[in-house]
C-alpha positions, 0 to 999 in steps of 0.5 A: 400189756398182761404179760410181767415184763410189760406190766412190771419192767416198762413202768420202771423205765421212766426212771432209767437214766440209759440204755442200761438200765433197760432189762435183758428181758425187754430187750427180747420183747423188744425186738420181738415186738418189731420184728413182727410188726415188720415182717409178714405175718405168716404162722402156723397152728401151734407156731413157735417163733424163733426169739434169736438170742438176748445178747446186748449188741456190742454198739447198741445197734440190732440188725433185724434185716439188711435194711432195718436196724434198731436200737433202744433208748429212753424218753425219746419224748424229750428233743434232746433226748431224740436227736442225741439217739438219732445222731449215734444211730447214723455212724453206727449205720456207715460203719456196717456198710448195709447192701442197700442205700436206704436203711431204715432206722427204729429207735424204741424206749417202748412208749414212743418210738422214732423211724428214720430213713437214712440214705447213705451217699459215697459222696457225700453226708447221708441224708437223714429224715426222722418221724417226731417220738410217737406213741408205742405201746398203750397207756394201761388206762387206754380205751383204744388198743391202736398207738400212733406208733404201732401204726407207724411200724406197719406202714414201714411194712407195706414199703420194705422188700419181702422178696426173701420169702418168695423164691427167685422171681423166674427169668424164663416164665413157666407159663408162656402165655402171657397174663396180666397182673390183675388176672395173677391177683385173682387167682392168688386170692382164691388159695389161703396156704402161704405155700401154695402162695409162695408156688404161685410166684414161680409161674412168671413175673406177673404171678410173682408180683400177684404172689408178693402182694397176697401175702402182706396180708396176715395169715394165721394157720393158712387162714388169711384176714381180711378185716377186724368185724365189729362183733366182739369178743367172748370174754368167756374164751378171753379168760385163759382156759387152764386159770378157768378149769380151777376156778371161774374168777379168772374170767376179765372183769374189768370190761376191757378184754376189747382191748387185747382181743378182736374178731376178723373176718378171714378167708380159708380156700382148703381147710373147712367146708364150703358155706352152703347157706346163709342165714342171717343172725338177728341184727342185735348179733351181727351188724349189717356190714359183717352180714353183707360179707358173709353173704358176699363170699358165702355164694362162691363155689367151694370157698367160704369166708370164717370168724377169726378171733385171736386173744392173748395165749394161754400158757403154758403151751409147749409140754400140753399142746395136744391136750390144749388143741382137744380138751378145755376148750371154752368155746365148742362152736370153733372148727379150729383151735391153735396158738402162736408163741411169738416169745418162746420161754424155756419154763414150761410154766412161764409166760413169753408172749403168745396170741390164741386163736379159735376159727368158726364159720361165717355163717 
């Protein structure tokens, strides 16, 4: 909500009267905001997500998949406003003949948003079932980071198929005992690569339905999150490291920075050493729910629970990722430092959209 073309451009769109008048920019961030809602989350350390191209789509409509489309709009708050946009959506979607029956739609004027499941028939007219216009992106005067719509996009995950980040499912198992399912889920939880996630699948059916299941879940830097951790965040760290080098009043101020950040506890198999002991912080640290999961997991042998914490990026990143991994850092107890730029820009010394995050041991 920092960035400029948030701050600046989706203010101005309640006075858009069409899709036109929508910048290119926005457009980008657009489809770059559903599409990672959409697909697994699954970066790298210094990971930098392929943006595609900012062409405006001839007939308004943006293919993010074979089965979900977008398009954007302005105030879907108002009814008839909605249906005019769902109405245009369903021919556009009839012509392009998707591979699947089932196409789910997004309409986005980036304060609500609008999901719609249309189901072609080659008998008849396609049935079409919409959510009303729910919120997207936050009020600049939220006290909570979470929106109806946002949770909206992440239950649409949880439904769609990701079998194109796995290989083929195995018509002849590998493996010719044959184990059930819960068995494949406990041995995918124990590794925390995505590759290693991904080799799992190819053992037999069970394996790759454990494997497919795994990696729903985000996974930062072959780190997996488990849940967010009512601890909060350092604001010290919150501030971007190469503003503070200057000087110290970039540091947040204004009480919020709870809102664009959030510390998880996650689980890593391979990168850091195992938790061999377990010290419990004082209770004004750490609430006691966290605590329990850390002595929960800490007792396995050669695996170990960690602190994830992420914040928005700090640019620029691209021309300084070396230096900014080992130099500057605002916060020395991390194991692992790293930043994903989800909206690569050009300009070494412009911000796209990037989220920093520093890994430190549970306990």
């Amino acid at each position: 909500m920092r960035s400029w073309t948030i701050a600046h451009d989706v203010p101005l769109l309640g006075r858009a009267s069409s899709v036109a008048d929508i910048s290119d920019e926005l457009i980008q961030l657009g489809k770059v905001m559903v599409r990672t809602a959409l697909e697994p989350m699954l970066f790298k350390q210094f990971d930098s997500c392929q943006a595609g191209t900012a062409n405006r789509s001839q007939d308004g409509l943006y293919w993010l998949r074979s089965d979900v489309c977008l398009q954007f709009a302005t105030h879907l708050d108002v009814k008839d406003m909605l249906k005019s946009c769902i109405a245009s959506i369903v021919p556009k979607v009839q012509s392009a003949v998707p591979p699947h029956p089932t196409v789910y739609a997004v309409a986005l004027s980036f304060s609500h948003i609008v999901i719609a499941t249309i189901t072609l028939s080659s008998t008849g007219s396609p049935r079409v079932y919409h959510t009303p216009a729910l919120q997207f992106l936050p009020l600049f005067f939220a006290t909570e980071p979470s929106t109806p719509g946002i949770s909206a996009l992440v239950a649409l995950s949880m439904v769609l198929d990701n079998s194109h980040i796995l290989p083929p499912s195995p018509t002849t198992p590998i493996l010719k005992q044959r184990l059930p399912v819960e068995v494949w889920h406990q041995v995918a939880s124990n590794l925390s690569s995505p590759p290693d996630i991904q080799a799992l699948a190819v053992l037999s059916a069970e394996a790759y339905h454990a494997a497919s299941d795994m990696l729903r879940y985000p996974h930062i830097a072959s780190n997996r999150i488990l849940k967010p951790t009512t601890d909060p965040v350092d604001p010290l760290w919150v501030s971007p490291r190469w503003c503070r080098i200057i000087q110290d009043d970039y540091m947040p101020q204004d009480g919020l920075h709870t809102l664009y950040s959030q510390k998880f506890l996650a689980f890593s198999a391979e990168e850091y050493p195992p938790i061999t002991e377990t010290k419990t912080p004082p209770t004004n640290e750490r609430s006691a729910t966290d605590v329990e999961d850390c002595i929960g997991v800490s007792n396995r042998s050669g695996y170990g629970n960690i602190f994830l914490q992420v914040a928005p990026g700090d640019p620029p990143i691209r021309p300084l990722t070396r230096r900014w991994s080992e130099k500057n850092s605002n916060a020395a107890r991390f194991v692992s430092e790293g930043q994903v730029d989800l909206l690569p820009v050009k300009d070494p010394h412009k911000t796209g959209w990037a989220m920093k995050y520093g890994i430190s041991h549970a306990c």
